[in-house]
C-alpha atoms as a printed R data frame, in Angstrom:
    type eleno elety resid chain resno       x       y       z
1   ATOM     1    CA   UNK     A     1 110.411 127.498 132.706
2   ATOM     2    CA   UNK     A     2 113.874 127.865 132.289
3   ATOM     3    CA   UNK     A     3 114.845 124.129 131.203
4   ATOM     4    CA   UNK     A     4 111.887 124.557 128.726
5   ATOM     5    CA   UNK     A     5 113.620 127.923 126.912
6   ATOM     6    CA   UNK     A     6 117.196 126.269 127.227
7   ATOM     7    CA   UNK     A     7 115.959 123.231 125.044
8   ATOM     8    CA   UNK     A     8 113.957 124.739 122.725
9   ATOM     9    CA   UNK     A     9 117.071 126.577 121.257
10  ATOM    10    CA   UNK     A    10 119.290 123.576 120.413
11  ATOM    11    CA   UNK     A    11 115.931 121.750 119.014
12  ATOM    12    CA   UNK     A    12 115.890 124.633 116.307
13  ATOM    13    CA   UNK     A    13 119.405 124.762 115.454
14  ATOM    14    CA   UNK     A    14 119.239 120.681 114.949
15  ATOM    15    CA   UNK     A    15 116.300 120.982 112.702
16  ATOM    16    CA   UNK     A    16 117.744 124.276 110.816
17  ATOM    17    CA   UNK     A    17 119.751 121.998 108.152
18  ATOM    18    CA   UNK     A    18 116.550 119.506 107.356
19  ATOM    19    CA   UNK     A    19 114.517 122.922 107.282
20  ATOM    20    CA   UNK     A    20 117.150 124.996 104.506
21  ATOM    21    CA   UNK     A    21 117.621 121.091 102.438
22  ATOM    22    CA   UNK     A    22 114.002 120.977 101.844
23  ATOM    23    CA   UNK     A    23 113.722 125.089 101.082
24  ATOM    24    CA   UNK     A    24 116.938 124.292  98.760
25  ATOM    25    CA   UNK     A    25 114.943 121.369  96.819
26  ATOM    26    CA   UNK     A    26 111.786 123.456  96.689
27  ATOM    27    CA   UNK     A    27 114.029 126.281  95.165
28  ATOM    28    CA   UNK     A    28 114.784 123.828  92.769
29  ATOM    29    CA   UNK     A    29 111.291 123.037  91.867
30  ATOM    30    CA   UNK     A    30 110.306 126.619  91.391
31  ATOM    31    CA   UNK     A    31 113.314 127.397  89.049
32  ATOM    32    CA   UNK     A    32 112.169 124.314  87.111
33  ATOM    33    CA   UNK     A    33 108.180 125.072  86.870
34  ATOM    34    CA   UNK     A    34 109.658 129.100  85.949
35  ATOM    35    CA   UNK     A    35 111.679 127.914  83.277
36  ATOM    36    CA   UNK     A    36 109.405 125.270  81.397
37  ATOM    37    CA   UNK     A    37 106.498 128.981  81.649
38  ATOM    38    CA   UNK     A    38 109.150 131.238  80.212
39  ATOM    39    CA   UNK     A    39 109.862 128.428  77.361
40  ATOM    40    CA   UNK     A    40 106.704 127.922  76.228
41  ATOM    41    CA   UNK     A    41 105.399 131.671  76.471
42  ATOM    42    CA   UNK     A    42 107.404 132.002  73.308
43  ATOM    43    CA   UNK     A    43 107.245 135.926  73.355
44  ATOM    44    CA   UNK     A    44 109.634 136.998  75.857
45  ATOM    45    CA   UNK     A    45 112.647 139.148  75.508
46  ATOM    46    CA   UNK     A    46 115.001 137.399  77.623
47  ATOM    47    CA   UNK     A    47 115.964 133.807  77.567
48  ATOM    48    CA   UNK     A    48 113.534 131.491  79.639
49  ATOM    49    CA   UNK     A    49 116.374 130.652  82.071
50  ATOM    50    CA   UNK     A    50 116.923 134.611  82.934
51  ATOM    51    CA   UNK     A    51 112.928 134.654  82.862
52  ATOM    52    CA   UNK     A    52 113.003 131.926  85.528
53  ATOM    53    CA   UNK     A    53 116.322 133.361  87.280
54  ATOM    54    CA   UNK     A    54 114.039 136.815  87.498
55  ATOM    55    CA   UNK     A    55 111.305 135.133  88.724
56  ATOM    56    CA   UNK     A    56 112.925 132.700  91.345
57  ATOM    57    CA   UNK     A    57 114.807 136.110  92.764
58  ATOM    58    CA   UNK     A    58 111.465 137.947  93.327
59  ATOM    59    CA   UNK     A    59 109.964 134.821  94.650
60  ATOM    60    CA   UNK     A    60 112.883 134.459  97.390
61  ATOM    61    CA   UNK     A    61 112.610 137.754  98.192
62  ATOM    62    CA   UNK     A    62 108.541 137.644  98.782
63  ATOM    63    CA   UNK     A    63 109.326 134.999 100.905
64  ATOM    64    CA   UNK     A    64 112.292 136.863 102.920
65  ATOM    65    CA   UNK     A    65 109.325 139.931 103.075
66  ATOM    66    CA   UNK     A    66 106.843 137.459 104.587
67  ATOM    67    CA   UNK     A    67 109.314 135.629 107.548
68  ATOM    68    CA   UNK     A    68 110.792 139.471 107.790
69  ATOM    69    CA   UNK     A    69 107.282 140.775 108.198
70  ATOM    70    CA   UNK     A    70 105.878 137.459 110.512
71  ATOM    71    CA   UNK     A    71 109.017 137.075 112.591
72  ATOM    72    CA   UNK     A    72 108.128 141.570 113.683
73  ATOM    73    CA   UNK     A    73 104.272 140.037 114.542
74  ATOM    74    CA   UNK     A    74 105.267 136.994 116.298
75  ATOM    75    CA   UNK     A    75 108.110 139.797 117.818
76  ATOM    76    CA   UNK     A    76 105.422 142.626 119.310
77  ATOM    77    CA   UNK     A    77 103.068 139.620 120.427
78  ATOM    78    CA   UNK     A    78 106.164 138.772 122.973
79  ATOM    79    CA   UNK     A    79 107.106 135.718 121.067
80  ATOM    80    CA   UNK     A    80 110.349 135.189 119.458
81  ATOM    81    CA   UNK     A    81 110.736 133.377 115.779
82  ATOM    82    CA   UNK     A    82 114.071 132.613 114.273
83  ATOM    83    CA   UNK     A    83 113.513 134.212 110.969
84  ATOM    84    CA   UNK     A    84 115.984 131.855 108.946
85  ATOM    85    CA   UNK     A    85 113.686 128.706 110.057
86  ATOM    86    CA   UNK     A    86 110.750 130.972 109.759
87  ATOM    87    CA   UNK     A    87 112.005 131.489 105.865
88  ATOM    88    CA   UNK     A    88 113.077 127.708 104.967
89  ATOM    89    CA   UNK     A    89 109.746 126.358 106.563
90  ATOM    90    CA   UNK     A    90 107.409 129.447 104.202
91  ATOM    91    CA   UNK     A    91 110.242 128.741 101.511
92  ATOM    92    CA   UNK     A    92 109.169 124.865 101.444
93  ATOM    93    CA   UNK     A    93 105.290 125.408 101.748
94  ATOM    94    CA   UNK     A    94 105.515 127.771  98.463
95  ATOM    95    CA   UNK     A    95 105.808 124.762  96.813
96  ATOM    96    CA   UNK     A    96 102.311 124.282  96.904
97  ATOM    97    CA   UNK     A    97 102.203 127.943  94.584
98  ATOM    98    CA   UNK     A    98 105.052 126.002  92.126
99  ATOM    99    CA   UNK     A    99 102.810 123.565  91.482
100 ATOM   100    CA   UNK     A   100  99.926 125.557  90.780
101 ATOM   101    CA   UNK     A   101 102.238 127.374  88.655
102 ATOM   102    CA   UNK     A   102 102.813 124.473  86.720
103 ATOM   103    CA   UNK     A   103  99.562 122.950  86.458
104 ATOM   104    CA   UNK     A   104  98.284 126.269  84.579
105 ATOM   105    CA   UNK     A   105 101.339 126.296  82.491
106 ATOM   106    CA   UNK     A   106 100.143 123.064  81.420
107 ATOM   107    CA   UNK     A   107 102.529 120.747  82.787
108 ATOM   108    CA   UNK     A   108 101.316 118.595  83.732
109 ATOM   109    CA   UNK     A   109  98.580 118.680  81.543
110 ATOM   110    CA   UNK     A   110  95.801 117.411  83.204
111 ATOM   111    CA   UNK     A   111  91.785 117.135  82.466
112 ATOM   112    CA   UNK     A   112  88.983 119.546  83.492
113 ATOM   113    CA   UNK     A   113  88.231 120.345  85.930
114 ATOM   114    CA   UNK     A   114  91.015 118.907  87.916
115 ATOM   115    CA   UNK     A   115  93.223 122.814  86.740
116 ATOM   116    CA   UNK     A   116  90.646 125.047  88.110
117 ATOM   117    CA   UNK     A   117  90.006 123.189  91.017
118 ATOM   118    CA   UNK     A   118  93.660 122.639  92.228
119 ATOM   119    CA   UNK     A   119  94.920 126.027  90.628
120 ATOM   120    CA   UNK     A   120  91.888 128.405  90.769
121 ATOM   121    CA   UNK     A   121  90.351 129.906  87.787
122 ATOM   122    CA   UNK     A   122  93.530 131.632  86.144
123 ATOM   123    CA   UNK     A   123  94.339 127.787  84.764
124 ATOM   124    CA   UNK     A   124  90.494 127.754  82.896
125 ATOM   125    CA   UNK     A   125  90.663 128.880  79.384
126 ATOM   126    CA   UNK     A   126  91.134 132.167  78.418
127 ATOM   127    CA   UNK     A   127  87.686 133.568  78.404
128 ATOM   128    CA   UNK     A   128  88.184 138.011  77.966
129 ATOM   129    CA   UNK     A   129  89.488 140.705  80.458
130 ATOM   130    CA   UNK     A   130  88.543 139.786  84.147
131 ATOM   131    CA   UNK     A   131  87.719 142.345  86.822
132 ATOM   132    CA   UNK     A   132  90.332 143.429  89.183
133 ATOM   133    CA   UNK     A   133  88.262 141.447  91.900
134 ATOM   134    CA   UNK     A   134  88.648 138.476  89.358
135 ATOM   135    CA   UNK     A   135  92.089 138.510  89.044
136 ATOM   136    CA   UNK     A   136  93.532 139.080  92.922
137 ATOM   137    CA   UNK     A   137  91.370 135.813  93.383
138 ATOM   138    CA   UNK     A   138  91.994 133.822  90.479
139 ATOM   139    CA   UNK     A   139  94.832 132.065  91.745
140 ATOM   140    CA   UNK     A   140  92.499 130.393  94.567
141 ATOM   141    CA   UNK     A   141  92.102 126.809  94.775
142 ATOM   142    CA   UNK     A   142  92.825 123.691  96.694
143 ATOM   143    CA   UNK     A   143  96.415 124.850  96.492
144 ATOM   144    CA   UNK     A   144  96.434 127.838  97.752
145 ATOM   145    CA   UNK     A   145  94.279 126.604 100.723
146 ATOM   146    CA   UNK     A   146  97.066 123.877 101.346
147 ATOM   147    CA   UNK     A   147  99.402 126.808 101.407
148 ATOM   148    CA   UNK     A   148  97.271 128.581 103.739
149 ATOM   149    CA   UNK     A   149  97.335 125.392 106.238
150 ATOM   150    CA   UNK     A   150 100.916 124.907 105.845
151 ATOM   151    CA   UNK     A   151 102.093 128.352 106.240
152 ATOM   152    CA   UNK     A   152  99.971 128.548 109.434
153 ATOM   153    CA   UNK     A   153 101.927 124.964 110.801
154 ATOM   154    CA   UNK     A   154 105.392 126.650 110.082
155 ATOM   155    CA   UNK     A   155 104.251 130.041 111.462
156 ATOM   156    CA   UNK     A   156 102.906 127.833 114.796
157 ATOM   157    CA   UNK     A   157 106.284 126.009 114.949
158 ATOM   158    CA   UNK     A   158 108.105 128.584 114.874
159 ATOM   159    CA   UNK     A   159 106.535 130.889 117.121
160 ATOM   160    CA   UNK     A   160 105.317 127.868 119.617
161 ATOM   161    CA   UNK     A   161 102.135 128.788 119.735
162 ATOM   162    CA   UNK     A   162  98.908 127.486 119.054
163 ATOM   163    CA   UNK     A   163  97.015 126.911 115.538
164 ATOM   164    CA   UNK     A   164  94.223 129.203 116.042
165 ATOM   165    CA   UNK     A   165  96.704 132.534 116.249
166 ATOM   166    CA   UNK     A   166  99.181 131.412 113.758
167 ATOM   167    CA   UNK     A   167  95.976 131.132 111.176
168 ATOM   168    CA   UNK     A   168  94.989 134.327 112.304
169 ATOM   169    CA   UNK     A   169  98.283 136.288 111.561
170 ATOM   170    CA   UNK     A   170  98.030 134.031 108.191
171 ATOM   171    CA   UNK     A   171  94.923 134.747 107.179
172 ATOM   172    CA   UNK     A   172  95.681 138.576 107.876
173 ATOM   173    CA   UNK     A   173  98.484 138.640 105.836
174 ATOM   174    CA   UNK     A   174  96.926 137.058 102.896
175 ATOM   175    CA   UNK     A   175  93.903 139.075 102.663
176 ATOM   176    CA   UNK     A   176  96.036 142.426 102.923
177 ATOM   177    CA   UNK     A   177  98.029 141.111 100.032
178 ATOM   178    CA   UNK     A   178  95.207 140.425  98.482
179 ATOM   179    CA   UNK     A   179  93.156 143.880  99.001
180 ATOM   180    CA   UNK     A   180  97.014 145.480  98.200
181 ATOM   181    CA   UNK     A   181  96.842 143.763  95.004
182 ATOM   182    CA   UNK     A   182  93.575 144.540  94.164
183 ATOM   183    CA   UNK     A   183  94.030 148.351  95.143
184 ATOM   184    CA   UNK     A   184  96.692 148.354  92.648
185 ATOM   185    CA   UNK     A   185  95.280 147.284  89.912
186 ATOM   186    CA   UNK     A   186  92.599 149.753  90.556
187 ATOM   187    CA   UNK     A   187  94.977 152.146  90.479
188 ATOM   188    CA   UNK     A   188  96.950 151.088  87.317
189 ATOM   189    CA   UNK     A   189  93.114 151.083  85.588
190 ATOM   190    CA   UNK     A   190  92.465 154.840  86.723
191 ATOM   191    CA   UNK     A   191  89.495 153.602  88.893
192 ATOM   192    CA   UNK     A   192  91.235 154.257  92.198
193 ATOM   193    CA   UNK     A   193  89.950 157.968  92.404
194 ATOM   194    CA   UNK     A   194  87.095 157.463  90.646
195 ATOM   195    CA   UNK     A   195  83.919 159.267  92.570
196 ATOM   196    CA   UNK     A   196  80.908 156.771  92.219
197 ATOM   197    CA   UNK     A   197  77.395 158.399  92.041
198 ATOM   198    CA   UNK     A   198  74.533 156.646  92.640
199 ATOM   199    CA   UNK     A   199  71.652 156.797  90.914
């Protein structure tokens, strides 16, 4: 048992530089996809390179949340996750998101109904106001599901444990992002409080 522990540890460190030069590249990526949005938005109020310097800071720090809040899980189920691989490795997989990103900015610009199914139906034309259901999903496709299955590898690495509970604590923390997300755009509508009668 002992041997086991003592070689996991310099395994982790060896693979921590591979782990932060893929993160780094993927980094990259997301400043690019950010930039070429803000650029052809054409009605923002900041230059598309603060727009994408914005939005590359709040995606790092989503990502810092989610190996913050997955390394305390992994922690309380007696298992114990180096949160700076944990954070390269989920760094790297949200470049699945980038590209979904991209795709329904339009670049690449590719035909239907290759957007919608890789990027979920926020990358279909414009069609009126969506439901707050609508929109919390909207971003689901064969993207996000790759994300899903590559966030739940890095979580199992990391952790050294099996597939089936590193999908679980995945799946968890995607649906509570989602119902959070949905909950607050309830609440920014005024519907939050809202007593339904039925009739």
């Amino acid at each position: 048992m002992r041997r086991t522990t003592a070689s996991a540890g310099p395994a982790t460190v060896a693979h921590a530089p591979g782990h932060w030069l893929f993160a780094a590249l993927t980094t990259c990526f997301w400043f690019e996809v950010l930039w070429r949005a803000a650029r052809d938005a054409g009605e923002l109020s900041m230059s598309p390179a603060l727009a994408a310097a914005v939005g590359l800071a709040t995606q790092l720090a989503f990502t810092a949340f989610e190996a913050s809040l997955g390394a305390t899980v992994w922690a309380s189920f007696g298992e114990r996750v180096s949160w700076a691989r944990l954070m390269a490795a989920l760094l790297t997989v949200s470049s699945t998101e980038a590209a979904a990103v991209a795709i329904t900015s339009g670049h690449p610009a590719l035909p239907a109904p290759w957007p919608v199914l890789l990027a979920g139906p926020r990358a279909a034309p414009h069609v009126g106001p969506a439901s707050a259901g609508t929109q919390v999903f909207a971003a689901f496709g064969a993207l996000t599901l790759a994300r899903l299955v590559l966030a739940t590898h890095a979580h199992a690495a990391a952790a050294r444990t099996s597939w089936r509970r590193a999908a679980l604590v995945v799946i968890t923390f995607y649906l509570a992002s989602r119902c959070a997300m949905w909950w607050s755009l309830d609440l920014m509508r005024g519907h939050s409080f809202e007593i339904v009668e039925g009739g």
